[in-house]
PAMARPA-569336 format. One line per 4 residues: number of its first residue (from 1); their letters; for each residue x, y, z of C-alpha. Coordinates in Angstrom, 3 decimals. Layout:
N
NUM	A	X/Y/Z; ...
***
This chain:
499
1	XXXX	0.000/0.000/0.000; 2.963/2.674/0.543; 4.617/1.954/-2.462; 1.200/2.004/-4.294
5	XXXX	0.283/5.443/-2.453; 4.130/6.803/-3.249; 3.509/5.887/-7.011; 0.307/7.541/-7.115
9	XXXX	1.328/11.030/-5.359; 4.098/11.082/-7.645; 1.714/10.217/-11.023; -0.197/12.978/-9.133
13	XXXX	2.810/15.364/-9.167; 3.793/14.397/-12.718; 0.212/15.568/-13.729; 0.198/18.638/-12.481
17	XXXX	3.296/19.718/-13.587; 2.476/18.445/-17.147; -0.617/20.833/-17.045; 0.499/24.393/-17.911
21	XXXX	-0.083/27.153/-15.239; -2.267/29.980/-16.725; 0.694/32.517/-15.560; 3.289/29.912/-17.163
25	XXXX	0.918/29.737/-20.444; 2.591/30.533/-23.782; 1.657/35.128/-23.853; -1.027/36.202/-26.470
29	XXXX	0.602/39.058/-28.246; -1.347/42.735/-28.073; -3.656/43.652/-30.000; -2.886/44.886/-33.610
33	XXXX	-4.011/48.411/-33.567; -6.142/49.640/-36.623; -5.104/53.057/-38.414; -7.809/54.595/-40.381
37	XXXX	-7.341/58.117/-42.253; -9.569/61.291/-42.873; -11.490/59.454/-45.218; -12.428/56.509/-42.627
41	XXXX	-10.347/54.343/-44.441; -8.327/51.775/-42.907; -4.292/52.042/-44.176; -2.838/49.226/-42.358
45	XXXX	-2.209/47.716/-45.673; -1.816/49.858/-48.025; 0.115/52.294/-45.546; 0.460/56.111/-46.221
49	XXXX	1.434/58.525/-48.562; 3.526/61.825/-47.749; 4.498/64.884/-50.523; 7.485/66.914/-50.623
53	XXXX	6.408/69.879/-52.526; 8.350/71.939/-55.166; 10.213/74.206/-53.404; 11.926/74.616/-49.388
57	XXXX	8.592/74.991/-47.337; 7.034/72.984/-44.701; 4.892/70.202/-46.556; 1.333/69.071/-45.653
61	XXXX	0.883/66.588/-42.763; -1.142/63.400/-42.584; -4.029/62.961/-40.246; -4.196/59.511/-38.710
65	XXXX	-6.088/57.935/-36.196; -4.736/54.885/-34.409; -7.452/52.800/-32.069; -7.635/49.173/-31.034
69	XXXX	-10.188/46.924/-32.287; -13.277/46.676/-31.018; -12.855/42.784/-29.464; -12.926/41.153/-26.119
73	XXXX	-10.279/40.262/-24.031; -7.849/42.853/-24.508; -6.120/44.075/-21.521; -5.690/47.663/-20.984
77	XXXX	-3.968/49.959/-20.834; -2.135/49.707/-24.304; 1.174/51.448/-24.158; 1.701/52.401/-27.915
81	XXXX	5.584/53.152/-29.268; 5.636/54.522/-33.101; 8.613/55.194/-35.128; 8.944/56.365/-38.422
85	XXXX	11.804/55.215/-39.604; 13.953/55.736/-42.471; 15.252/59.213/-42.542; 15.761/62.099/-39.773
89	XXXX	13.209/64.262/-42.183; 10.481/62.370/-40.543; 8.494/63.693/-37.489; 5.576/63.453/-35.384
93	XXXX	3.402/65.881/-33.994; 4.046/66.917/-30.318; 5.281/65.323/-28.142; 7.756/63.233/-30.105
97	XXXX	11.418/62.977/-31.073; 13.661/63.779/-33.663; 16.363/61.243/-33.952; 19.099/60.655/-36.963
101	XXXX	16.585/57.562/-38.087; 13.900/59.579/-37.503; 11.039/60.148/-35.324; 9.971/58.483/-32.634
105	XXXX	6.558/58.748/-30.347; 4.525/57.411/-27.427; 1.370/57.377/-26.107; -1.592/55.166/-23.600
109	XXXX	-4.790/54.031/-25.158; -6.788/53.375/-21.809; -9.622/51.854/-23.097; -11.984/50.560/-25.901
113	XXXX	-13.225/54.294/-26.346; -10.048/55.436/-26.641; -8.083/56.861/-29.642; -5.289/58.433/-30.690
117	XXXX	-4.778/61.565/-33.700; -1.403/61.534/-34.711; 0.200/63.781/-37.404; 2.771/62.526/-39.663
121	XXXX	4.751/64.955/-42.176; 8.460/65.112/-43.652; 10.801/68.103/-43.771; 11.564/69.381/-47.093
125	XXXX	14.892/68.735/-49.182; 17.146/71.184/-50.044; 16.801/70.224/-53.452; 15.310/67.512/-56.041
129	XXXX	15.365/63.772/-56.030; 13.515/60.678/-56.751; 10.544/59.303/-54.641; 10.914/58.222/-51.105
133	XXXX	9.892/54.746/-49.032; 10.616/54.601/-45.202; 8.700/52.388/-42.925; 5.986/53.374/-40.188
137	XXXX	6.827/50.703/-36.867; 3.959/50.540/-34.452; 5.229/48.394/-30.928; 2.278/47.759/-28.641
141	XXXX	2.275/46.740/-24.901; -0.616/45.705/-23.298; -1.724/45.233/-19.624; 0.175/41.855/-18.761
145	XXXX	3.544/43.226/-20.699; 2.628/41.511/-23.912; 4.034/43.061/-27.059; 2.795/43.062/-30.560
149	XXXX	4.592/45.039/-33.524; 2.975/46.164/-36.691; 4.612/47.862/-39.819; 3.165/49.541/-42.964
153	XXXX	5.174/51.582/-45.672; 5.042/55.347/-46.100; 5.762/56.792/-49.308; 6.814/60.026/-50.229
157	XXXX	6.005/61.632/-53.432; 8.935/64.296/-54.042; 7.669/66.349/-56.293; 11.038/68.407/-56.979
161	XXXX	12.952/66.431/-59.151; 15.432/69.267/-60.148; 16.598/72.151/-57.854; 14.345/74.888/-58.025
165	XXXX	15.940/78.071/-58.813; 14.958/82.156/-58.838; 14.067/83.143/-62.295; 16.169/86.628/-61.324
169	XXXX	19.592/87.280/-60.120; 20.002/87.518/-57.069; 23.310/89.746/-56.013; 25.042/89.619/-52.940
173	XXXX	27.197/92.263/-51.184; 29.399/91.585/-48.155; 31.618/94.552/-48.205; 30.180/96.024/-45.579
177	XXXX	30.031/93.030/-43.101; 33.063/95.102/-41.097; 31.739/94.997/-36.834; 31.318/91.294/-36.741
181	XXXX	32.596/89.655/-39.524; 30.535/86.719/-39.274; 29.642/86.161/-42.895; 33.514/86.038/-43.679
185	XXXX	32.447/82.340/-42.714; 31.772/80.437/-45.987; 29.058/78.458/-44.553; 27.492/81.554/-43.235
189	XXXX	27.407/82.910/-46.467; 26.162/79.758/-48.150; 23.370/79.063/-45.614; 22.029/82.867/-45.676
193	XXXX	22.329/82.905/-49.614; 20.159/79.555/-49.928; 17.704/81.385/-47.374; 17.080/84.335/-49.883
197	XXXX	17.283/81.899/-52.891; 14.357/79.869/-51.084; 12.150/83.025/-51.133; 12.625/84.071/-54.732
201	XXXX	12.360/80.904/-55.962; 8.867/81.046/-55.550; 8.029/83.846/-57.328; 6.975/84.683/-60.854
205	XXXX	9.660/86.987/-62.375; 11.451/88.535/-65.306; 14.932/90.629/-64.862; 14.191/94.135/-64.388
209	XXXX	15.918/97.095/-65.850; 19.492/97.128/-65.326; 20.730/99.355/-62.093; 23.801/101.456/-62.544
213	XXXX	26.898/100.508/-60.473; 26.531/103.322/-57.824; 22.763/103.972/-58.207; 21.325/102.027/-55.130
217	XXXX	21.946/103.874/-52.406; 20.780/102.399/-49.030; 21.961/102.752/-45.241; 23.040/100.047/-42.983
221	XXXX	22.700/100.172/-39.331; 26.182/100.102/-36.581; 25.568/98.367/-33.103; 22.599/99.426/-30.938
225	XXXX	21.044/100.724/-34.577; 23.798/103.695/-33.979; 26.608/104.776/-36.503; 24.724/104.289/-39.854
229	XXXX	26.973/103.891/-42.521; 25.589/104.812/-46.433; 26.039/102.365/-48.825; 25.722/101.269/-52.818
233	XXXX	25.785/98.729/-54.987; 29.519/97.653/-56.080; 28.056/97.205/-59.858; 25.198/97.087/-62.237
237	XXXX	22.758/94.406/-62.191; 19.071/93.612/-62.580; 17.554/91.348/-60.068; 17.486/91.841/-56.259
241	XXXX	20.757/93.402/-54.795; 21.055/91.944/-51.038; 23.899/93.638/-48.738; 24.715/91.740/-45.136
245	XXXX	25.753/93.167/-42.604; 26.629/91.632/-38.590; 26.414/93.905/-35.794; 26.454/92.958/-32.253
249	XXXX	22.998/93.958/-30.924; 20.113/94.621/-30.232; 18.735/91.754/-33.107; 19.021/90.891/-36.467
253	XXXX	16.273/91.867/-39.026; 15.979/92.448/-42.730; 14.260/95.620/-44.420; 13.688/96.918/-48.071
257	XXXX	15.801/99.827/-49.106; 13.880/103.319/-48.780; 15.400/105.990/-51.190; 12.490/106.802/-53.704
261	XXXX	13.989/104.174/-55.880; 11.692/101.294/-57.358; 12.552/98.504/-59.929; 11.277/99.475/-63.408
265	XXXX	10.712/96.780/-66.400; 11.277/97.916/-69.987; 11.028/101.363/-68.727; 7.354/100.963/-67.252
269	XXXX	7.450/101.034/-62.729; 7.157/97.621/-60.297; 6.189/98.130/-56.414; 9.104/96.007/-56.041
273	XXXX	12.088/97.882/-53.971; 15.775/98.046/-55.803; 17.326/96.101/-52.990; 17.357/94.766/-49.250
277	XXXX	18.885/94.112/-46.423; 19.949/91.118/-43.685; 21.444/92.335/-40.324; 22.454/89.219/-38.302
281	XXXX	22.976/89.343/-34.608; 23.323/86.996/-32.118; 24.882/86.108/-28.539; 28.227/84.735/-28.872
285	XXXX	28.837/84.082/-25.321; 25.174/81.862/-25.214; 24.983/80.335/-28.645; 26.756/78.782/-31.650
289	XXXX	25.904/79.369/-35.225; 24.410/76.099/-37.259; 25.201/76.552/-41.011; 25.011/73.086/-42.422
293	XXXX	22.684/72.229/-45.863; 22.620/68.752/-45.457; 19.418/67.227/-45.760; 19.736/64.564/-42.724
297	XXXX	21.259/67.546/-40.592; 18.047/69.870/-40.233; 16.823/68.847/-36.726; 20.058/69.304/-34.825
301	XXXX	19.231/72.925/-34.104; 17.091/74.560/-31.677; 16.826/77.921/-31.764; 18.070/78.837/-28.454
305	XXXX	21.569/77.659/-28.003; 22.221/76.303/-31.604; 21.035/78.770/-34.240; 20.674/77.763/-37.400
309	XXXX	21.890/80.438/-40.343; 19.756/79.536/-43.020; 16.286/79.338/-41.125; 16.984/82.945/-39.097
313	XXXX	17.816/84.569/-42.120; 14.495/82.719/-43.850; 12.440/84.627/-41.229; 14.177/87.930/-40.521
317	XXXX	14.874/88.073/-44.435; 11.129/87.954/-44.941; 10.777/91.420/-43.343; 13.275/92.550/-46.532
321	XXXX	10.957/90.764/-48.753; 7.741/91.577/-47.430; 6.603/91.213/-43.933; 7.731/95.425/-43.713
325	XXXX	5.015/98.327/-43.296; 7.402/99.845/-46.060; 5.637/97.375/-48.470; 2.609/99.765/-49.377
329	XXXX	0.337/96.588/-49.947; 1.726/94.817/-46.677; 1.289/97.987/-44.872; -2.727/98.010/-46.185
333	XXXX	-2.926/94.241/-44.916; -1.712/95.306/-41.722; -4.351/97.774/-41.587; -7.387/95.612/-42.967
337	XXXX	-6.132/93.149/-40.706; -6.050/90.304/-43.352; -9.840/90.951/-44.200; -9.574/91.827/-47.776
341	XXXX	-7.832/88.729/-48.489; -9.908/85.990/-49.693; -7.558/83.775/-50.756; -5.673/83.930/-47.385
345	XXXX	-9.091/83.694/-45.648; -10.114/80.620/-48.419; -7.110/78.586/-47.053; -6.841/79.110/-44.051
349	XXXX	-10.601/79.444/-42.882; -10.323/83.066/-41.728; -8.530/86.561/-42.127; -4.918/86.818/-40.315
353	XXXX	-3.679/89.800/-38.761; 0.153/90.276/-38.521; 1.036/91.979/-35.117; 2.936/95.247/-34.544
357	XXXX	6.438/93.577/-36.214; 4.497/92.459/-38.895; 4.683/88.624/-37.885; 2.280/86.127/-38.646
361	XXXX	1.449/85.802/-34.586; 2.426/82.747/-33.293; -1.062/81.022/-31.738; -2.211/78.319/-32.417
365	XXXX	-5.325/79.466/-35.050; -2.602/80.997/-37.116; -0.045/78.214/-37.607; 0.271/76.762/-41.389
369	XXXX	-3.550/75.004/-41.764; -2.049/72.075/-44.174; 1.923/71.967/-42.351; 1.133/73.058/-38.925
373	XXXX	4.069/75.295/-39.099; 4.911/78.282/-37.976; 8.108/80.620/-38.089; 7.424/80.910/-34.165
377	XXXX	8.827/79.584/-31.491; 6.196/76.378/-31.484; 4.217/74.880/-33.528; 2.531/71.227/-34.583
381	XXXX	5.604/69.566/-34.675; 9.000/69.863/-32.949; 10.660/73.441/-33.802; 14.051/73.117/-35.107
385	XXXX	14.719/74.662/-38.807; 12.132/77.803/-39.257; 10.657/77.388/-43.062; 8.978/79.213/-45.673
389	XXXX	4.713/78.203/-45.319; 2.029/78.357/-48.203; 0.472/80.559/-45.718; 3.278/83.309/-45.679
393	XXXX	3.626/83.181/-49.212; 0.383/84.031/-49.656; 0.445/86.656/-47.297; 3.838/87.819/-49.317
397	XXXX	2.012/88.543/-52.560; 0.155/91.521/-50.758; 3.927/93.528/-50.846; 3.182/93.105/-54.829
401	XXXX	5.134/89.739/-55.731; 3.704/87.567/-57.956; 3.920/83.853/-56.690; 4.653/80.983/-59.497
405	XXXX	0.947/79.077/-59.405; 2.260/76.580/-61.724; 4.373/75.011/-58.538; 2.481/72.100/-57.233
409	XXXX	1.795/73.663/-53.092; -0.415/76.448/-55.452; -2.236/73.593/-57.390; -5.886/72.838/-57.031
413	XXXX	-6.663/69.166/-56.829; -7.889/68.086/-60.832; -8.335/64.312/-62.504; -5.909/64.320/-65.137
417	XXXX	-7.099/61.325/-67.125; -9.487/62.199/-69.943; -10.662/58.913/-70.938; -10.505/55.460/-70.323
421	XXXX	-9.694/52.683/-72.924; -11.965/49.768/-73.965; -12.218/46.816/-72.212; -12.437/42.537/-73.502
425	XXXX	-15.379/40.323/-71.796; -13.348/38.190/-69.484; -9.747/39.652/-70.132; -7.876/40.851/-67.748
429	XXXX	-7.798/44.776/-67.483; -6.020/47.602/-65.478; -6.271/51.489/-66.267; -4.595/53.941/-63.489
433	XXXX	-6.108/57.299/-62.928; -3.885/59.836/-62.545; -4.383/63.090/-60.518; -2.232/66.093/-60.295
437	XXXX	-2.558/69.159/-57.112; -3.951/69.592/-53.595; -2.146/67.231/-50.839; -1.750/63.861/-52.983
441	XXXX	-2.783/61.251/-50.544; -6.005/60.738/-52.787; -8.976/59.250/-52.400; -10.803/57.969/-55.236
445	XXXX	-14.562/56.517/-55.623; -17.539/55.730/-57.870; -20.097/58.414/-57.403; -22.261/58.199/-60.021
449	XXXX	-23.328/55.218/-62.487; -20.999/51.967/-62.099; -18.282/50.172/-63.317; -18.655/46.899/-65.593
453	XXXX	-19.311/43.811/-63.460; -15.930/42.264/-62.542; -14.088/45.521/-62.247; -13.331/47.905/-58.947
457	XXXX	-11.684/50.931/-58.600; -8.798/50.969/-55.686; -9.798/53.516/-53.614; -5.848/54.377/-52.749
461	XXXX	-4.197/54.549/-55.949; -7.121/55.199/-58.462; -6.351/52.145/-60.620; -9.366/50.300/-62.216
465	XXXX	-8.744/46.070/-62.069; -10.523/43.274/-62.790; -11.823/40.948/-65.551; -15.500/42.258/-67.008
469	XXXX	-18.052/40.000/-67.113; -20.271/40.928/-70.074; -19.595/43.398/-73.073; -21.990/46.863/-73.198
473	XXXX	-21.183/50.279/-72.716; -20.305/51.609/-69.019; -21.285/55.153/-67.872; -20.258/56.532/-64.731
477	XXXX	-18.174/59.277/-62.749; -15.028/59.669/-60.433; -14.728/61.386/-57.534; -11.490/62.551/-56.367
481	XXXX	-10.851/64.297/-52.838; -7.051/65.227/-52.000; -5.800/64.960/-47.981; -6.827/68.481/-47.202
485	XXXX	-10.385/68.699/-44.632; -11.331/72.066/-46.664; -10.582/70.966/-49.913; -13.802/70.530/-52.858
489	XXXX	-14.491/66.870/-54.577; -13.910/66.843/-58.021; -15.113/64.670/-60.560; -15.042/63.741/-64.071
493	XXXX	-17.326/61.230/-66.170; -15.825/58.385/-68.300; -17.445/56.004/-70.275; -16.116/52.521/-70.825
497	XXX	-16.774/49.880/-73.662; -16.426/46.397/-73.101; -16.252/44.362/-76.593
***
């Protein structure tokens, strides 16, 4: 009987340890999240789409919504870890990270109700390239410390495929750079020369009449705005003449040259002032000057101890330009307080005033609608590298520029395809719609009439697949909506034979 019982309470103990403890139980992973768009769309497959515009501004940003699914059993909270990865161009609304692989954020879903909006855009390239692909990386950890990790693609449309240039000359004149010295520093001088180039690059202009050598005359300010010193341009030329100056305090600025003087074209006058001005200024003892170009190197400033060259002179420059109450037209939007406007008020949803120094103010209601950008101190996303905005260009044209529409951040959304080719009963077919303007994440749909039995139209990239069923003749019409809330539908009719 004791060797019986012995052999039993060990069969016993063999048992039990052969029957998994819940705790010891092979983990569930977390829950895969679902991402849906504007559009209610969910882009967990297909994944996202991002545009680098034609020129150096801050490009639209993608709305997103990430949520869990609506199932039992999962165990909250969900700690949520993104990173889009790929290049340090990347970022994430606030609060998030820049890093050199790009950017990185964090945030709780608490509960089934729960959600989260986050806003995903890409810093603009110095110049043109070729499309982009980096990688979206979604790490989830749930209640009991399981993890789950999801991926998509995001792809980046770069719309700049060659460097976009001024269509004037733009002349620069350091002769006069004699308190500080700082733009005897070559990368001084190449970061505040892009920063002008950036501006001018988006407007619509022809050379002007040539200026004498010795014509321009225009005075540039000493330290504390004392000790003015008279200036003039070293020779002829028929563009914008820029002179640079450093001077030790109390700020830098930029300003358009006030002498009576104004740019004429074949002998007929322009609003547009002969030349301008950059003072630079800044604390030695407390900062360091930033001047590289490089693509990847845009986020290692931040504007307090680490200044970067070419996005100060972008802003204070833009006071030369046009943000000046010597601007006649600026100084009437100043006083109309953006009201007369409509285009302004069109895209952006309502007038904005510029303060006493002529600055776009820096609230919230009057960051960049589409970028969420500002040339403040904060903004949608992290602040490192001011840029130019759609919405300060626009502003700009009131000093009298004329901007180039033909540049794709100007373009209205518009179906480019005219018609669609026939089709075979029970071949195989594929036709892409193509669509040009307005922020290209596009969504496309049957609004009217239908397709042939046996074909769809892909909602994300426009293109109409499938085999037809029967033969006839196919009426109906395409709506397309680009990635901006304020945006119009458009549409367009086809008709499609099947043989």
């Amino acid at each position: 009987m004791r060797k019986i019982a012995i052999f039993s309470a060990l069969a016993a103990l063999a048992g039990a340890l052969s029957v998994p403890s819940p705790s010891l139980a092979a983990r569930q992973p977390a829950p895969a999240l679902d991402v849906f768009d504007i559009f209610y769309r969910k882009v967990n497959d297909y994944g996202v789409q991002l545009v680098d515009w034609q020129g150096y501004l801050a490009n639209p940003y993608i709305e997103l919504t990430v949520r869990a699914p609506k199932v039992p059993g999962i165990q909250y909270p969900l700690k949520v870890d993104l990173q889009a990865k790929g290049t340090s161009r990347l970022m994430f609304n606030m609060p998030s990270e820049l890093t050199a692989a790009g950017a990185t954020k964090s945030f709780t879903l608490t509960g089934p109700a729960d959600r989260e909006v986050v806003r995903l855009a890409i810093h603009s390239k110095q110049s043109g390239g070729q499309d982009e692909l980096h990688q979206w990386i979604m790490k989830t950890t749930d209640a009991s410390g399981a993890t789950g990790t999801q991926t998509m693609p995001i792809r980046v449309q770069q719309d700049e495929k060659t460097p976009l240039k001024p269509t004037i000359p733009i002349d620069f004149d350091y002769r006069y750079d004699d308190i500080t010295g700082y733009f005897k520093d070559p990368g001084v001088r190449k970061a505040a020369e892009a920063a002008v180039r950036n501006w001018f690059a988006f407007f619509d202009l022809q050379p002007f009449d040539t200026v004498p050598a010795g014509d321009e005359v225009n005075r540039l300010p000493g330290d504390d705005w004392q000790n003015e010193v008279e200036v003039s341009n070293a020779k002829p030329y028929n563009g914008m003449y820029v002179f640079f100056r450093g001077i030790q305090t109390p700020y830098s600025t930029g300003y358009p040259t006030i002498n009576g003087k104004f740019h004429t074209q074949n002998g007929k006058p322009t609003p547009y002032h002969r030349s301008t001005s950059m003072i630079l200024e800044y604390d030695e003892q407390l900062m360091k000057l930033f001047t590289s170009l490089k693509d990847e190197d845009w986020w290692k400033t931040d504007l307090g101890q680490v200044i970067d060259v070419e996005g100060l002179v972008m802003h204070e420059y833009g006071h030369a330009v046009a943000f000046h109450s010597d601007w006649q037209g600026m100084a009437d939007y100043v006083a109309s307080k953006g009201k007369d406007d409509q285009e302004v008020i069109d895209y952006q949803g309502y007038p904005v005033p510029l303060d006493t120094s002529y600055h776009v103010p820096g609230d919230d209601p009057y960051w960049d609608r589409i970028s969420g950008q500002s040339g403040g101190w904060r903004h949608v996303f992290p602040t490192r590298r001011w840029e130019l905005t759609k919405l300060s260009l626009l502003i700009a044209e009131n000093a009298g520029w004329k901007l180039n529409r033909k540049l794709t951040p100007f373009l209205k959304p518009s179906i480019e395809t005219s018609a669609v080719p026939a089709a075979k009963a029970g071949a195989a077919y594929e036709q892409r719609l193509r669509a040009k303007g307005g922020v290209p994440f596009y969504d496309w749909q049957v609004t009217g009439g239908s397709l042939p039995e046996g074909l769809t139209l892909d909602r994300f990239t426009g293109a109409i697949t499938g085999k037809p069923a029967k033969a006839g003749s196919y009426e109906f019409t395409v709506q397309l909506r680009d990635y901006d809330k304020l945006s119009a539908p458009v549409t367009r009719d086809y008709q499609l034979t099947v043989g």
